[in-house]
MINURO-419827 format. One record per residue (C-alpha): residue number from 1; x, y, z. Coordinates in pm, whole numbers, plus 50000, padded with zeros to 5 digits. Layout:
N
i  X  Y  Z
NUM  X  Y  Z
...
REM end
This chain:
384
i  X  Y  Z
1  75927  22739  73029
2  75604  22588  73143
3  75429  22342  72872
4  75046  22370  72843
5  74895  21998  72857
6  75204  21822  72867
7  75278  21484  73042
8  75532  21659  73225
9  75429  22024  73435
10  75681  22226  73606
11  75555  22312  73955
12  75696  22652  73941
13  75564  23020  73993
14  75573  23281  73765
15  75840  23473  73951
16  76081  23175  73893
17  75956  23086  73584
18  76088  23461  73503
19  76442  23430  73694
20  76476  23074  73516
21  76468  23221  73201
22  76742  23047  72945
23  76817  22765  73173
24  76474  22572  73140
25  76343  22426  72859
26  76546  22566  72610
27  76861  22440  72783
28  76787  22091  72741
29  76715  22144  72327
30  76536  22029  72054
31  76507  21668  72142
32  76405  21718  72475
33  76136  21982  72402
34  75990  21733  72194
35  76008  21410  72380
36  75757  21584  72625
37  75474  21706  72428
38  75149  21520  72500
39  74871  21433  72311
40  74627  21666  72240
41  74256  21723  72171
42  74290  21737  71817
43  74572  21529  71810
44  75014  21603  71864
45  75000  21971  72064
46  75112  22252  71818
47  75454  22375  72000
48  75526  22725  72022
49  75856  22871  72075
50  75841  23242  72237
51  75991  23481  72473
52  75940  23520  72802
53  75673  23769  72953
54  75489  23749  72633
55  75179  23527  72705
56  74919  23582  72989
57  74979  23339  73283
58  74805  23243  73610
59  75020  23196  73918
60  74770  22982  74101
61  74655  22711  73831
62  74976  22706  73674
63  74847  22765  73343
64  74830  23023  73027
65  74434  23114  73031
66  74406  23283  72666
67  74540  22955  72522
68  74327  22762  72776
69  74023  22902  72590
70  74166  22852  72284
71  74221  22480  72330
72  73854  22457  72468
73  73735  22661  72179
74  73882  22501  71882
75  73977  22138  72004
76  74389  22223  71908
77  74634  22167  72195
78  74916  22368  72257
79  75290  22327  72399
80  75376  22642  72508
81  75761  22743  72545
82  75918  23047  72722
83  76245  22926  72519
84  76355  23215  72393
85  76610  23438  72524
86  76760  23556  72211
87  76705  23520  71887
88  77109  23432  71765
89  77120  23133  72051
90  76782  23010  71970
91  76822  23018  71583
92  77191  22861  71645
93  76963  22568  71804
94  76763  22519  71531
95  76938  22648  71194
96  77031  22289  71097
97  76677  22173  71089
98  76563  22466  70897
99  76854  22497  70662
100  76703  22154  70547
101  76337  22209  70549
102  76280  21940  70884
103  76101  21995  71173
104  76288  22199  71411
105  76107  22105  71691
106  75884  22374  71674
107  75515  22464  71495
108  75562  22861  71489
109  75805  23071  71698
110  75877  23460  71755
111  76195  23584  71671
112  76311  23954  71699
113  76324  24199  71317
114  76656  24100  71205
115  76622  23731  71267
116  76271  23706  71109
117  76407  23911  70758
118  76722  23641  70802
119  76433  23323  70769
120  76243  23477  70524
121  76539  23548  70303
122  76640  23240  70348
123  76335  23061  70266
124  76304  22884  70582
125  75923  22964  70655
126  75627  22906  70485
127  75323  23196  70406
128  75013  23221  70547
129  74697  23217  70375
130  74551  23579  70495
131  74210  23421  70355
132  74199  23137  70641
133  74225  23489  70894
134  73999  23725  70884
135  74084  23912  71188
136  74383  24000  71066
137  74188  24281  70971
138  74245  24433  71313
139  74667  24442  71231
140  74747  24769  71314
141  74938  25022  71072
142  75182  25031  71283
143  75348  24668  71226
144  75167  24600  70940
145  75439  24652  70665
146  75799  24643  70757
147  76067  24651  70476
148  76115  24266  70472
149  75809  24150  70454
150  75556  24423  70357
151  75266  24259  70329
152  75339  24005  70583
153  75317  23690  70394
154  75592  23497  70592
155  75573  23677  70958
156  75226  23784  71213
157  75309  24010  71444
158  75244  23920  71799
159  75440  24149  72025
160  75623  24514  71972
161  75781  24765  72214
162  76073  24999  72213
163  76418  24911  72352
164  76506  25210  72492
165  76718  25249  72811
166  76622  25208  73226
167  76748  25278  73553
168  76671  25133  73918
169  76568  25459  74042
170  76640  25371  74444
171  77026  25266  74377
172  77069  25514  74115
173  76857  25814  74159
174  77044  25981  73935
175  76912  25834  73619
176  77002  25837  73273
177  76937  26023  72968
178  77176  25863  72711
179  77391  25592  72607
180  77639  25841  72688
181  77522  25865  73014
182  77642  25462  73099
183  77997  25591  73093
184  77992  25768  73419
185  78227  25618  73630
186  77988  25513  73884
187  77830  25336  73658
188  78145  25130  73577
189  78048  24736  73616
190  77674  24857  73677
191  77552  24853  73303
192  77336  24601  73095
193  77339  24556  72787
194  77135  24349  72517
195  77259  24047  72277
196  77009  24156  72057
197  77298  24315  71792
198  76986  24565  71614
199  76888  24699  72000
200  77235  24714  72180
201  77416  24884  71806
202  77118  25093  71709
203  77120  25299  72058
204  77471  25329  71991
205  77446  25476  71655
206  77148  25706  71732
207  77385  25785  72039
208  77664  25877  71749
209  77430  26092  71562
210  77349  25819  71296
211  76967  25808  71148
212  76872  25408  71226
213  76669  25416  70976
214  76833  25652  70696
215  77180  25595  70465
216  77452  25407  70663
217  77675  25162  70619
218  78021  24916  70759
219  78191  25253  70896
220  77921  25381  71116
221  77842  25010  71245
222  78204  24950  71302
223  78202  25267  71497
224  77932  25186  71683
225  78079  24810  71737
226  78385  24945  71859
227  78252  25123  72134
228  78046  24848  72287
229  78399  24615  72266
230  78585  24934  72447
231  78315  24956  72714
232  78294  24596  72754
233  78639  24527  72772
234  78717  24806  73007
235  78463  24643  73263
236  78172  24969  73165
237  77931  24741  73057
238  77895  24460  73317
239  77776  24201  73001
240  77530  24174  72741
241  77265  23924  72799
242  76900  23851  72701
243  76592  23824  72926
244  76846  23778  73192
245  76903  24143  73274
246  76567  24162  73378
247  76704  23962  73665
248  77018  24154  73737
249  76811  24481  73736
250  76614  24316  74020
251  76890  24134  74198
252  77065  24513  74183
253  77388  24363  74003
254  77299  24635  73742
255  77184  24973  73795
256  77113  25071  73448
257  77053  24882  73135
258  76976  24894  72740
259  76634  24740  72779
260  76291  24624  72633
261  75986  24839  72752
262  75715  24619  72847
263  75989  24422  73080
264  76019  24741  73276
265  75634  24752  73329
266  75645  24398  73440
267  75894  24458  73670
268  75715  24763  73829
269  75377  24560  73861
270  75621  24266  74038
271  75803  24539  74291
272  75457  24695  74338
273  75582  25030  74318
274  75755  25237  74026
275  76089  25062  74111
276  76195  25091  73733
277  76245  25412  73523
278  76222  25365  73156
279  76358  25632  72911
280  76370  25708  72556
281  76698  25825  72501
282  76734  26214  72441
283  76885  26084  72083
284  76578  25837  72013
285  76532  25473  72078
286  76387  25174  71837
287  76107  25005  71797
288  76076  24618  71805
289  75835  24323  71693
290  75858  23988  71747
291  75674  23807  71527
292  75572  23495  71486
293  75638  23242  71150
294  75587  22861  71042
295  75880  22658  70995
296  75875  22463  70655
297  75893  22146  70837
298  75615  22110  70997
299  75205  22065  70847
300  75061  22248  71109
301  74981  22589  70925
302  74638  22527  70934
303  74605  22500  71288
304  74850  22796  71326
305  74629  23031  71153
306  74335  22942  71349
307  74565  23011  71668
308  74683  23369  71520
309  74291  23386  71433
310  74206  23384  71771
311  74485  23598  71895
312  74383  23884  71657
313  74002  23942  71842
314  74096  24274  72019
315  73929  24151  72334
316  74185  23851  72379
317  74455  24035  72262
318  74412  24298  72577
319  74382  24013  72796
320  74721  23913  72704
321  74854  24252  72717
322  74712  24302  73027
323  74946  24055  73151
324  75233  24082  72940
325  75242  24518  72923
326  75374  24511  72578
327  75229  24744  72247
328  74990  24536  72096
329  74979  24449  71716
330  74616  24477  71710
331  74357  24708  71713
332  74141  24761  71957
333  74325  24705  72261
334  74342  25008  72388
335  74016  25052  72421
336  73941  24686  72539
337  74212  24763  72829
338  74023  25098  72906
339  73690  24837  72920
340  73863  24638  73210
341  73945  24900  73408
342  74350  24835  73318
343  74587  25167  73434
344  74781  25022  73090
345  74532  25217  72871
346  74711  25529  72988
347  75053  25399  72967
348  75307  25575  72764
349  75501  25269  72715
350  75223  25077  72527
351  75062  25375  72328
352  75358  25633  72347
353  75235  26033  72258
354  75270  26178  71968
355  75585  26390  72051
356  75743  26047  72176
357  75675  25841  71873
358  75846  26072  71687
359  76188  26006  71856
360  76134  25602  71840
361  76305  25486  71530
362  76283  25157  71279
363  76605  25015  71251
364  76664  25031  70806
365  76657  24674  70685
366  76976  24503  70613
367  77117  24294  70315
368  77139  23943  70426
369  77521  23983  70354
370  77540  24303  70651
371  77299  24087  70846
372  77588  23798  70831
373  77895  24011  70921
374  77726  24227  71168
375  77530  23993  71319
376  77888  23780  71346
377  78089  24064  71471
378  77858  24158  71700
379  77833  23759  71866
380  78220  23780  71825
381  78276  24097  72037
382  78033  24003  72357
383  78120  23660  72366
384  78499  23783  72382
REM end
C-alpha cells in the first residue's frame, strides 16, 4: 500500500496499512499505480506488486528498511505495493496487458501456486538468468522444484507457509480441529474462508479423505465445491475473502477461519499475547509459495535479478522474516533468526517438526484446462 520513494507517501501506520488492505492502491488500478512512481536513483523505480505482511516495515519512518539498503546498495529504486489480496482479482486487473505482452504496470509480482503455473503456461513471464544470481544457491529444497516449474526458470520463490485453519481462542475457546469442525452450529455466520480456490478446496478435500496431492479429478473437486456453496449459502461460512479476514478475526466478526500461517503470527505479535490459535487440521493442511515472476512487458529483468540477488543473502532474508513470520525460501534463516535473538527460530509455524511436515500437503498440479473450470467455478460459487 505504501510506495517506497514515490512523489506521493501515504502517512499511514502499519496497523492501517494492514486493515486497508484491498482498498488502497490496488483499488485505484493500473493507471493510477503508475502515474505515481517517482524517479529513481538509477532511473524509473522498479514496481513490485506483493501481498500484504510480506516485506519488513518500520512504523516510525514510514518505510521498508531491507529495500532501503537495497536502493542505497545498488543505486535501483523501488515502488513497493501491498496490492495484492488475491491472486484471481489481481490477475483479472492485469490479464489484458499480459495476454498481449505490455507492461502491466508492474516489474515483478508474487502470485499464489496456481496462478504462477497459469502465467507460465501461458507464456506471460519471462526466465531468469540463474547465472546473473548466485545466491540462489541458498534456495532451499523445499521450494526449489514444484511440478510447474521445476527448475524455476519462470518463478523465485519469496514467501511460503501453510494454510491451515485458526481460531480466536478468547471468543471461542473451544477451538477447532477440522474443516468439519466449522459446521457446529455456533459457529454458524462465525467462519472465514479464503478466495484462494487451491487453499479454501484443498482443506475441503483432505477434509473428504482425498490425497491433495495424489490421483483426483472433476468428481472429488465438485464434491468438495459443493460443500463450500452449501455452507455458504446456508449462512455457515460468513464469506470468503483474502487478506481481509485477517481483519475480521481481529474485529471478532469471525471466530474461526481457513487461514495463512504467518498471518496468525503477525496477529499474535500485534495483540501481544497468543490471541490466535493456528492448527493443522487432524486430516492435513497445504503448503503455499508465493513467488515472484517478470512480466514480458517490461526490460527490467536485469535489475530484478539483482533485487532477488540481494533478497537471497540469508542474513537479509531473516530480517524480513523477522518481520513478516512467514517460512523462508532460503537457507540460512533459521539460524540467522537464532543470531538475533528472534523467539521465531523456535516457531513451529516457520520450521514445522518432522511429525508435522508430514501432514502438510502440496496441492498436485493442474492442467491449465482444470485450472480454468475450477478456478471459474470456484469465483462463480463465492461471488454468488
Amino acid at each position: 500500500m505504501r510506495a517506497l520513494r514515490t512523489r506521493t507517501r501515504l502517512d499511514l501506520s502499519r496497523r492501517d496499512l494492514f486493515r486497508l488492505t484491498g482498498v488502497g492502491i490496488g483499488a485505484l488500478g493500473v493507471a493510477s499505480l503508475a502515474s505515481c512512481a517517482g524517479a529513481g536513483l538509477g532511473g524509473a523505480p522498479l514496481v513490485w506488486g506483493n501481498w500484504t505482511m510480506t516485506m519488513d516495515y518500520d512504523d516510525e519512518s514510514g518505510a521498508y528498511p531491507t529495500l532501503e539498503r537495497f536502493t542505497e546498495e545498488s543505486g535501483i529504486a523501488v515502488d513497493y505495493f501491498e496490492d495484492i489480496n488475491d491472486s484471481a482479482t489481481f490477475y483479472a486487473k492485469i490479464r489484458e496487458q499480459l495476454d498481449e505482452g505490455q507492461f502491466p504496470g508492474y516489474d515483478l509480482f508474487n502470485f499464489a501456486d496456481d496462478f504462477t503455473a497459469r502465467l507460465i503456461a501461458n507464456e506471460q513471464v519471462q526466465e531468469f538468468d540463474h547465472s546473473r544470481i548466485p545466491n540462489l544457491s541458498h534456495m532451499s529444497e523445499l521450494m526449489a522444484h514444484p511440478s510447474y516449474d521445476p527448475d524455476r526458470k519462470f518463478s523465485i520463490p519469496w514467501m511460503g507457509g501453510m494454510t491451515g485453519l485458526c481460531y480466536n481462542t478468547e471468543l471461542y475457546p473451544k477451538g477447532i480441529r477440522s474443516v468439519a469442525d466449522l459446521a457446529r452450529p455456533e459457529l454458524r455466520g462465525k467462519v472465514g474462508i479464503l478466495t484462494e480456490m487451491i487453499d479454501t478446496i484443498g482443506l475441503t478435500l483432505l477434509d473428504q479423505g482425498v490425497d491433495v496431492s495424489g490421483d483426483w479429478g472433476d468428481a472429488q473437486f465438485d464434491a468438495a465445491l459443493d460443500q463450500v456453496h452449501e455452507r455458504l449459502t446456508s449462512g455457515q461460512y460468513a464469506q470468503a475473502t483474502g487478506n481481509q479476514y485477517t481483519q475480521d478475526l481481529q474485529s471478532g466478526r469471525i471466530w474461526a477461519a481457513m487461514c495463512w500461517s504467518g498471518d496468525i503470527q503477525v496477529l499474535n505479535d500485534e495483540a501481544g499475547k497468543e490471541l490466535f490459535a493456528f492448527v493443522i487440521p487432524e486430516p492435513g493442511g497445504t503448503k503455499y509459495v508465493n513467488a515472484i515472476q517478470v512480466p514480458r512487458g517490461t526490460d527490467r529483468m536485469p535489475d530484478v535479478e539483482a533485487l532477488i540477488d540481494f533478497y537471497y543473502q540469508p542474513e537479509i532474508m531473516a530480517r524480513v522474516v523477522e518481520y513478516t513470520a512467514s517460512v523462508p525460501p532460503v537457507d540460512g534463516v533459521r539460524e540467522e533468526l537464532a543470531r538475533l535473538g528472534s523467539r521465531l527460530a523456535e516457531s513451529p509455524m516457520l520450521f514445522p517438526s518432522e511429525q508435522d511436515a508430514k501432514r502438510i500437503f502440496d496441492f498436485r498440479q493442474l492442467t491449465s484446462a482444470e485450472t480454468k473450470r475450477y478456478v471459474e467455478a470456484f469465483v462463480g460459487v463465492i461471488n454468488a
